[in-house]
C-alpha positions in Angstrom: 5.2 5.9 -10.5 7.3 4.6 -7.7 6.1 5.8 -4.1 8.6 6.9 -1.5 7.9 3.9 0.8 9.5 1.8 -2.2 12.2 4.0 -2.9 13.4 3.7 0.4 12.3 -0.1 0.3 14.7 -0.6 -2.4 17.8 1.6 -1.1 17.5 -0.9 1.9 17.2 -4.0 -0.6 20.1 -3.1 -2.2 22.4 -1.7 0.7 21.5 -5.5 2.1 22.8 -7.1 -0.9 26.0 -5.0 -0.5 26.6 -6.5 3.2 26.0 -3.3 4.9 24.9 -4.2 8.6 22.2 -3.0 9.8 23.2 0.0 11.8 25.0 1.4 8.8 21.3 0.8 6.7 19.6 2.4 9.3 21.7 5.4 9.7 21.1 5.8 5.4 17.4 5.7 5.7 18.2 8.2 9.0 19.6 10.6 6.3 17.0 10.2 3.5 14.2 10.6 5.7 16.1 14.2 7.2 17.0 15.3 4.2 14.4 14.2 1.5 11.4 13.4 3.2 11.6 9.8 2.3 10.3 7.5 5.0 9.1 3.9 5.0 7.2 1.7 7.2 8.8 -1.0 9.7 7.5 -4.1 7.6 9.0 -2.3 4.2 12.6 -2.0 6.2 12.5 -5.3 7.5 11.1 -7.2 4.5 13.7 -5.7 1.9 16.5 -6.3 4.7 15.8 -9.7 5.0 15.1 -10.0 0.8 18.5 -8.2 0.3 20.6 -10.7 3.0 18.7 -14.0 1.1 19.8 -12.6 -2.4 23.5 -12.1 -1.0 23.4 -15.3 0.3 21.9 -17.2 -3.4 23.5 -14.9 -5.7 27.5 -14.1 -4.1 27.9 -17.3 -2.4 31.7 -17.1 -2.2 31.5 -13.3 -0.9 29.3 -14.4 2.0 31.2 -17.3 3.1 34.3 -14.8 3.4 32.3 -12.5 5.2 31.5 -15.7 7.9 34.6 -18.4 7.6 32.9 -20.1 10.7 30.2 -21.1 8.1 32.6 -23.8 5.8 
């Protein structure tokens, strides 16, 4: 069974992955937490964010290097 801290965890991982800043993340979780009762520790949030921006990075190299042109 998944707990809510994950579910949240993962909503964050993925959002990440997207490109989503983190204002825009923040303001999802915001939601999910009013709405659902879904909430999530600080370490979850910033541990999936970070997981989410590496796997961007690794796995769409060509859509990050659009996203920062500074960066060829």
């Amino acid at each position: 069974m998944i707990r809510k801290g994950d579910a949240v965890g993962q909503v964050v991982y993925v959002l990440a992955k997207l490109g989503y800043p983190r204002p825009q993340i923040e303001r999802v979780v915001k939601e999910l937490r009013n709405t659902f009762n879904l909430k999530c520790t600080g370490r979850v949030f910033d541990m999936n964010l970070t997981s989410g921006r590496a796997d961007r990075k690794h796995l769409l190299p060509t859509v990050d290097s659009r996203d920062h042109p500074e960066s060829r």
